[in-house]
PDB file as gemmi writes it, atoms N, CA and C in Angstrom:
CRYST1    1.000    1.000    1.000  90.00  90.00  90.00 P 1                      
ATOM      1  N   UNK A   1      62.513 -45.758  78.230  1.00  0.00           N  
ATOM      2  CA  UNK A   1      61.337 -46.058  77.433  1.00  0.00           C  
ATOM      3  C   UNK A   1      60.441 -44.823  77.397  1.00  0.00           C  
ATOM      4  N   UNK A   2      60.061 -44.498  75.994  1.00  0.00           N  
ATOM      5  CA  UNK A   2      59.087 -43.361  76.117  1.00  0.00           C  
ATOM      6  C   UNK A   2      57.489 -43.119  76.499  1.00  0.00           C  
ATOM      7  N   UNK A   3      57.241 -42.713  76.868  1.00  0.00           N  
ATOM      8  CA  UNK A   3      55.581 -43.176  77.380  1.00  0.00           C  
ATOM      9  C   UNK A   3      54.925 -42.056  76.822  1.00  0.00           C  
ATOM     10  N   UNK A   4      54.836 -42.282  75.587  1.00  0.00           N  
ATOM     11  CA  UNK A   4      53.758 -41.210  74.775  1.00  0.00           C  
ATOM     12  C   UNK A   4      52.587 -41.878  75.382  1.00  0.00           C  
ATOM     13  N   UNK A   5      51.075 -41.681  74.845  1.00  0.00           N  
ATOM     14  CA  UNK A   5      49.894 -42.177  75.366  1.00  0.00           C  
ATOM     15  C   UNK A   5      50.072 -43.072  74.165  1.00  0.00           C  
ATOM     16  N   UNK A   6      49.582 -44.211  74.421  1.00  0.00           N  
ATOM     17  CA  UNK A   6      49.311 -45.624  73.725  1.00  0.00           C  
ATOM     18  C   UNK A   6      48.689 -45.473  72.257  1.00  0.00           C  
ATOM     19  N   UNK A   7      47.880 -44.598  72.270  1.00  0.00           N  
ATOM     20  CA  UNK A   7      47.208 -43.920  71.069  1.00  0.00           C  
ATOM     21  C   UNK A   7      48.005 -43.328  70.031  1.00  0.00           C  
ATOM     22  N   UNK A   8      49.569 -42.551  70.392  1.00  0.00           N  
ATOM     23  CA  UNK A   8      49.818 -41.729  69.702  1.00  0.00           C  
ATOM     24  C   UNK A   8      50.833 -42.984  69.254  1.00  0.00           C  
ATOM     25  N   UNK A   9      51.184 -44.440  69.906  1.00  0.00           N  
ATOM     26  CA  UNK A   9      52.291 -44.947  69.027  1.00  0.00           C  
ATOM     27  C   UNK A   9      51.645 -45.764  67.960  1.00  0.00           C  
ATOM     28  N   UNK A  10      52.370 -46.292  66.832  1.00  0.00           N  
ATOM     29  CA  UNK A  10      52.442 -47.110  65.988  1.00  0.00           C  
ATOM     30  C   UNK A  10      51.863 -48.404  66.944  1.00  0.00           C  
ATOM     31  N   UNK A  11      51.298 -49.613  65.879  1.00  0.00           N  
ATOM     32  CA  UNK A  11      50.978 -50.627  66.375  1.00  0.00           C  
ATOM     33  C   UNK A  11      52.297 -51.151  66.956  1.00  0.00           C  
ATOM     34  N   UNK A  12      53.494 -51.011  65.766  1.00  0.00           N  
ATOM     35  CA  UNK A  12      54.716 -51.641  66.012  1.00  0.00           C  
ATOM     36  C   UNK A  12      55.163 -50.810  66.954  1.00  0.00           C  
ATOM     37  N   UNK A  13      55.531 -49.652  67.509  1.00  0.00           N  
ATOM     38  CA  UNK A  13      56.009 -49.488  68.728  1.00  0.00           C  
ATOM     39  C   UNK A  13      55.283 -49.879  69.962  1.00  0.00           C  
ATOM     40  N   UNK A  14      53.787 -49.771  69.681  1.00  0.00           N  
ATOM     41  CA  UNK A  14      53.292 -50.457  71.214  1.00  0.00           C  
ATOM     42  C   UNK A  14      53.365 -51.866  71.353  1.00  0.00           C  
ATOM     43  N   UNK A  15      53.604 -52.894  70.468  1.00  0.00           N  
ATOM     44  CA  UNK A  15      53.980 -54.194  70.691  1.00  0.00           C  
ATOM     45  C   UNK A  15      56.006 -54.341  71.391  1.00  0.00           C  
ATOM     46  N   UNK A  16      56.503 -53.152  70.586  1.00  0.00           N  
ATOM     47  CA  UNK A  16      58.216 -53.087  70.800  1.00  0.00           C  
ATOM     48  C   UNK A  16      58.177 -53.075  72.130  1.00  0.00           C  
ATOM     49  N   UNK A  17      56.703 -51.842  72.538  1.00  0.00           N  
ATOM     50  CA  UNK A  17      57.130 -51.266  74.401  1.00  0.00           C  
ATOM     51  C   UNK A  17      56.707 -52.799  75.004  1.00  0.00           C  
ATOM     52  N   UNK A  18      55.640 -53.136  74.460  1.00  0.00           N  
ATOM     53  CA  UNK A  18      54.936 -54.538  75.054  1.00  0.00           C  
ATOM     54  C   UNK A  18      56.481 -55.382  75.365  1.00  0.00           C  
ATOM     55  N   UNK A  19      57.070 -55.926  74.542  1.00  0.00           N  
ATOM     56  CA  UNK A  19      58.183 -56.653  75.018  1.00  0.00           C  
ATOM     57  C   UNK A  19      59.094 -55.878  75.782  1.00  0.00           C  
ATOM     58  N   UNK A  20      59.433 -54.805  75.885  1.00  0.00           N  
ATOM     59  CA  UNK A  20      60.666 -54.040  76.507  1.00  0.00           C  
ATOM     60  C   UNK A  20      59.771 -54.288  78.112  1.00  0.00           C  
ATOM     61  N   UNK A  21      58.589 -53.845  78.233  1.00  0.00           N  
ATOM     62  CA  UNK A  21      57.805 -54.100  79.709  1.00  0.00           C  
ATOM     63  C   UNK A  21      58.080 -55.731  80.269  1.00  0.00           C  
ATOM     64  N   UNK A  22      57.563 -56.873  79.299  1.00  0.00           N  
ATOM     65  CA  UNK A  22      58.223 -57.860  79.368  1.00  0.00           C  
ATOM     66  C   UNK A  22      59.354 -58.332  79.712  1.00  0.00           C  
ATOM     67  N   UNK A  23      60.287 -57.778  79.261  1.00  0.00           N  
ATOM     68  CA  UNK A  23      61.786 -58.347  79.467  1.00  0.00           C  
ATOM     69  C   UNK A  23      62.117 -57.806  80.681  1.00  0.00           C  
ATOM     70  N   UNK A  24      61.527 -56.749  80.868  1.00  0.00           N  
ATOM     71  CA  UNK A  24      61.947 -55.541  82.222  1.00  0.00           C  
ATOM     72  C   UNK A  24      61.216 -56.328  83.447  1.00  0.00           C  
ATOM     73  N   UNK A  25      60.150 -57.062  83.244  1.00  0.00           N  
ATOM     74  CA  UNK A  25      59.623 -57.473  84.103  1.00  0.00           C  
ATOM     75  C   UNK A  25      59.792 -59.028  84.403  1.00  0.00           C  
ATOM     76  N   UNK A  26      60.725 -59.967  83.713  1.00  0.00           N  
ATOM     77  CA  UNK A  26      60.867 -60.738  83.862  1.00  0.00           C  
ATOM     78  C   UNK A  26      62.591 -60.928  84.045  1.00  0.00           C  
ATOM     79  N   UNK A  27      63.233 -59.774  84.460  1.00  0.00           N  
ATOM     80  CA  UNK A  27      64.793 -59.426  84.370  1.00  0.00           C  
ATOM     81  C   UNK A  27      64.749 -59.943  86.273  1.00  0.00           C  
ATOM     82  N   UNK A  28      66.042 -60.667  86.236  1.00  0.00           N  
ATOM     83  CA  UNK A  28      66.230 -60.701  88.100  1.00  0.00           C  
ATOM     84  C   UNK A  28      66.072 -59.853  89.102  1.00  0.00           C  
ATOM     85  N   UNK A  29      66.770 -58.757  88.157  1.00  0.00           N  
ATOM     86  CA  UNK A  29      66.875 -57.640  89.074  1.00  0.00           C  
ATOM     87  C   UNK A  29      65.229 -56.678  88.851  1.00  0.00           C  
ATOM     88  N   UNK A  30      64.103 -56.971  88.621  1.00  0.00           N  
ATOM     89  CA  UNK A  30      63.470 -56.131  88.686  1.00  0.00           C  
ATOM     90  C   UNK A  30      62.951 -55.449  89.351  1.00  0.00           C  
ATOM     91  N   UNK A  31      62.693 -54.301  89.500  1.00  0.00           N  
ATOM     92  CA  UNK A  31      62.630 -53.107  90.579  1.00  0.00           C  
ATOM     93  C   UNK A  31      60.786 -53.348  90.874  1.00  0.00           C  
ATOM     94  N   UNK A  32      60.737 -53.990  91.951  1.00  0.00           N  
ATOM     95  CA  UNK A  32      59.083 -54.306  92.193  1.00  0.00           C  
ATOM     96  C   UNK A  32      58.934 -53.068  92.208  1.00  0.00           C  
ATOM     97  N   UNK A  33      59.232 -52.069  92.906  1.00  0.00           N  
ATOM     98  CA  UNK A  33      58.170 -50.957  93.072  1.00  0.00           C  
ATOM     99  C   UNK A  33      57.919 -50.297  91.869  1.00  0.00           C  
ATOM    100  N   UNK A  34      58.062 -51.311  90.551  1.00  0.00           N  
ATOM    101  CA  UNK A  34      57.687 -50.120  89.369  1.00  0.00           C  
ATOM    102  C   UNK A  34      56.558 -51.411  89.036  1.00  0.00           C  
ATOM    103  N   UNK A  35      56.671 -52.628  89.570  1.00  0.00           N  
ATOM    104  CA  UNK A  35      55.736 -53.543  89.033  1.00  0.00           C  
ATOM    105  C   UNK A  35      54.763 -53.329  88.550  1.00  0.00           C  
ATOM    106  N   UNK A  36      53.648 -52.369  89.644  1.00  0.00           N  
ATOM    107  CA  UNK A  36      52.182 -52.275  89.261  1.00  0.00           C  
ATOM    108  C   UNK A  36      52.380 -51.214  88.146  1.00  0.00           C  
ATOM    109  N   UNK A  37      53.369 -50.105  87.813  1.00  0.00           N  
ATOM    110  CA  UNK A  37      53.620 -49.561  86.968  1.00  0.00           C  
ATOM    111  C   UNK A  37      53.525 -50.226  85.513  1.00  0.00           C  
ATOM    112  N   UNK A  38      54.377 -50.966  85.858  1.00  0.00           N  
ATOM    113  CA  UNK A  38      54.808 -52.188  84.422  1.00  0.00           C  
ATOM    114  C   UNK A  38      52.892 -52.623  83.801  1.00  0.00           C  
ATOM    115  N   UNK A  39      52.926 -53.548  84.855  1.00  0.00           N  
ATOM    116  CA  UNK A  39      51.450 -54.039  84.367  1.00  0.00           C  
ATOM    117  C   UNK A  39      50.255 -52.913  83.979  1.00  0.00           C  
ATOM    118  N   UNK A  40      50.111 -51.624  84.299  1.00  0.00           N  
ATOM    119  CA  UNK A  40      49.101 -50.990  84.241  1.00  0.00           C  
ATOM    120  C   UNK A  40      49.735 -50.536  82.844  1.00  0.00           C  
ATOM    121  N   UNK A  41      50.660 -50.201  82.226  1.00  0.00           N  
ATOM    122  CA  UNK A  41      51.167 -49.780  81.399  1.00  0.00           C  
ATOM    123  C   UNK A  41      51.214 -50.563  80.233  1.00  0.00           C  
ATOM    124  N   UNK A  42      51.458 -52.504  80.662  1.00  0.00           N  
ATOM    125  CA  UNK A  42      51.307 -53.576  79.405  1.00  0.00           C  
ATOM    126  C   UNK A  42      49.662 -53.467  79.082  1.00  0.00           C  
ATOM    127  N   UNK A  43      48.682 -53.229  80.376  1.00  0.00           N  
ATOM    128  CA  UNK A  43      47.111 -53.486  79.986  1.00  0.00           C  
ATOM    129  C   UNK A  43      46.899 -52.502  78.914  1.00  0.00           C  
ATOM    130  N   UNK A  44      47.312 -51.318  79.431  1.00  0.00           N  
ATOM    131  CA  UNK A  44      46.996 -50.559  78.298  1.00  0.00           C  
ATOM    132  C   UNK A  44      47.463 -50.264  76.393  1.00  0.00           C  
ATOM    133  N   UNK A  45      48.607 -50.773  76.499  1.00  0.00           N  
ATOM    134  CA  UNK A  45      48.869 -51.608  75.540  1.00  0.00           C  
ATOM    135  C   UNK A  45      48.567 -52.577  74.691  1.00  0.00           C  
ATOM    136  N   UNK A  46      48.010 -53.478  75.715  1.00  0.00           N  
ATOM    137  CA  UNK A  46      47.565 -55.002  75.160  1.00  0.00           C  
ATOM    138  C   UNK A  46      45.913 -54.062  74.681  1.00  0.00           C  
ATOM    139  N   UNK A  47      45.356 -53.385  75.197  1.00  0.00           N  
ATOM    140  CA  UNK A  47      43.810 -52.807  74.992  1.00  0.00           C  
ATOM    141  C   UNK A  47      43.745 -52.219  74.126  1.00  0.00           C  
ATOM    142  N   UNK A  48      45.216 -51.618  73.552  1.00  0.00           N  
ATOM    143  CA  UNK A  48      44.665 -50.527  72.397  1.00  0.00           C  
ATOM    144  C   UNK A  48      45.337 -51.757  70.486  1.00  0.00           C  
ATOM    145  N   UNK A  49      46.004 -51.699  71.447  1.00  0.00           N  
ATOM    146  CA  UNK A  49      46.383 -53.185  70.243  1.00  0.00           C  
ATOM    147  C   UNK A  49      45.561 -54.382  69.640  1.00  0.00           C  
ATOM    148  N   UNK A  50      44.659 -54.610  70.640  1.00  0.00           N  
ATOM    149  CA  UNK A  50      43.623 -55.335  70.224  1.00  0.00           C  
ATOM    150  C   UNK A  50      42.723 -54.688  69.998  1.00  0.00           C  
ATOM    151  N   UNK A  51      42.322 -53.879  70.215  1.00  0.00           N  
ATOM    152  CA  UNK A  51      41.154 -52.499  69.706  1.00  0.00           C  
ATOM    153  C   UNK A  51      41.570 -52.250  67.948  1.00  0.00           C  
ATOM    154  N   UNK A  52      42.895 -51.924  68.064  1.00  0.00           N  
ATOM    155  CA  UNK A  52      43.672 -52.180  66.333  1.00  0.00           C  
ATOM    156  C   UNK A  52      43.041 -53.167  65.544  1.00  0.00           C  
ATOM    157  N   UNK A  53      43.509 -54.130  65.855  1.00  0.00           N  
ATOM    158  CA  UNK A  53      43.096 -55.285  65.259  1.00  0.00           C  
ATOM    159  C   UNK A  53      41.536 -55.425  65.313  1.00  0.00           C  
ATOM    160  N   UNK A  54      41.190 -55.779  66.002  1.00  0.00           N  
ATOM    161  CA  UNK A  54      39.693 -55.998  65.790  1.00  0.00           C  
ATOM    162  C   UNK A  54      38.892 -55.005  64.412  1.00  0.00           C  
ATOM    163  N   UNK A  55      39.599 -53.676  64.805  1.00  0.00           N  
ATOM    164  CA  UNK A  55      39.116 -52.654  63.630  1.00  0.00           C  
ATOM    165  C   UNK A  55      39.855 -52.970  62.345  1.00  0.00           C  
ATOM    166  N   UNK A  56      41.163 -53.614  62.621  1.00  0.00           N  
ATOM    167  CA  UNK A  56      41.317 -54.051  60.869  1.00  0.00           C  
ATOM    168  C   UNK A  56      40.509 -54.952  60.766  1.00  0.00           C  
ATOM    169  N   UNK A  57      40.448 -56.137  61.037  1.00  0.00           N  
ATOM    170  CA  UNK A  57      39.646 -57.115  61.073  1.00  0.00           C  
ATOM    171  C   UNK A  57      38.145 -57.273  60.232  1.00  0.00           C  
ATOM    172  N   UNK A  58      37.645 -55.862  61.162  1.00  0.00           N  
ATOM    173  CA  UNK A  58      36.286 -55.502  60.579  1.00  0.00           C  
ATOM    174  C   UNK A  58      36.451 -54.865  59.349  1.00  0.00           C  
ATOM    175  N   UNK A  59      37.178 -53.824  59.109  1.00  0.00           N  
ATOM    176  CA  UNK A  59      37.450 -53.468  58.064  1.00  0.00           C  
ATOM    177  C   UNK A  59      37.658 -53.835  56.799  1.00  0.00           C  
ATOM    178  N   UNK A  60      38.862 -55.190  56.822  1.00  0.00           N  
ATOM    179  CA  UNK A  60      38.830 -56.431  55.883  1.00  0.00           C  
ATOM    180  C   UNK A  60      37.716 -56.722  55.506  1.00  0.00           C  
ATOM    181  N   UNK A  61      37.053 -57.395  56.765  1.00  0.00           N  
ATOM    182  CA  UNK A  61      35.574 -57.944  56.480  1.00  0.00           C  
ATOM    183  C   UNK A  61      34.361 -57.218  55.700  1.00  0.00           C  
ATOM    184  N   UNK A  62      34.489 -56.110  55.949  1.00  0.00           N  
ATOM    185  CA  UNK A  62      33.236 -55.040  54.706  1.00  0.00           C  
ATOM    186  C   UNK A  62      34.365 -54.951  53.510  1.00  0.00           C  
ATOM    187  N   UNK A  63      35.638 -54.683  53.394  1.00  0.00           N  
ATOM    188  CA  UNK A  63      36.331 -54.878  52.106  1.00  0.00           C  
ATOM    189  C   UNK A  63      35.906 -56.460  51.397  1.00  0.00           C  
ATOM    190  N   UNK A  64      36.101 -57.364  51.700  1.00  0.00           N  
ATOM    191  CA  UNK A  64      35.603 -58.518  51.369  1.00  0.00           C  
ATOM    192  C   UNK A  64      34.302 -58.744  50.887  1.00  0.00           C  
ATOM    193  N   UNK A  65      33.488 -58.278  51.544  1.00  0.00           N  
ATOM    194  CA  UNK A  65      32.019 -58.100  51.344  1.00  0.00           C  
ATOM    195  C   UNK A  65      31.985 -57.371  50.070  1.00  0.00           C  
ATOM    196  N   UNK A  66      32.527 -56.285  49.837  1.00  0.00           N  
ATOM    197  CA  UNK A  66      32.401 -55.306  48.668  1.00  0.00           C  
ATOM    198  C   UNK A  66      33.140 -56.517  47.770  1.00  0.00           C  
ATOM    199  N   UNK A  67      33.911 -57.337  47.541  1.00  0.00           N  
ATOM    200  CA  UNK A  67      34.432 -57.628  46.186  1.00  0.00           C  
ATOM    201  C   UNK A  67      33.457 -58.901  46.226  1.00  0.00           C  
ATOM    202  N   UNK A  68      32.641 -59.505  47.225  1.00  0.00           N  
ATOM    203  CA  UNK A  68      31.867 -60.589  46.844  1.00  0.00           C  
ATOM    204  C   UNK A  68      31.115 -59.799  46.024  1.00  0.00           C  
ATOM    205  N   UNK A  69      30.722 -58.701  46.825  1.00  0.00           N  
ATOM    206  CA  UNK A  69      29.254 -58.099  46.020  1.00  0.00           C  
ATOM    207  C   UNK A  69      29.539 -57.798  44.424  1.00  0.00           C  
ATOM    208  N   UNK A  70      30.394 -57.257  43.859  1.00  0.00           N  
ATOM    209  CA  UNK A  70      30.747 -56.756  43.193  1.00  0.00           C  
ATOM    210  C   UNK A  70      31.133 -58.247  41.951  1.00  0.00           C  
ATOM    211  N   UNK A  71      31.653 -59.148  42.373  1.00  0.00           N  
ATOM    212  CA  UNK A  71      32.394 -60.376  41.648  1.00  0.00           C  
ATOM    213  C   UNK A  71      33.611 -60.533  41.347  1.00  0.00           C  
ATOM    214  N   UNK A  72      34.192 -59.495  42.268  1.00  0.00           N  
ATOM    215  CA  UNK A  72      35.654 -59.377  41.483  1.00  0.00           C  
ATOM    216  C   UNK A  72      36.548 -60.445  42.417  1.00  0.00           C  
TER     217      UNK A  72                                                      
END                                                                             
C-alpha cells in the first residue's frame, strides 16, 4: 500500500486505502504490531475525506444559492 500524504490522494484512492486498512485489519492473521499503525493511518483518512465533503457540500450550497438568486 502506498502512503503518499492523505492530501496528495484522490478522494477515491483514500476511501480504496480506507478499505484495504479495513480488510488488513480485520484479516485473522493480522500483524498487531502494525495495529496502532493501521488506525492512525484510517483517522487520517477518515479526516481528510470528510474535510472533502463538507467543502463540496458547502460549495453546492453557495452554487444553489446563486441559481435561487438568479431564477434559473
Amino acid at each position: 500500500m502506498e502512503l503518499k500524504p492523505v492530501n496528495e490522494l484522490s478522494y477515491n484512492e483514500a476511501i480504496s486505502q480506507l478499505g484495504q486498512i479495513i480488510n488488513a485489519m480485520q484479516a485473522e492473521n493480522c500483524d498487531i504490531d502494525k495495529l496502532a499503525a493501521y488506525t492512525r493511518r484510517a483517522t487520517e483518512l477518515i479526516t481528510e475525506c470528510r474535510r472533502r465533503l463538507t467543502a463540496t457540500d458547502e460549495e453546492l450550497a453557495q452554487i444553489l444559492k446563486t441559481l435561487d438568486r438568479t431564477g434559473a
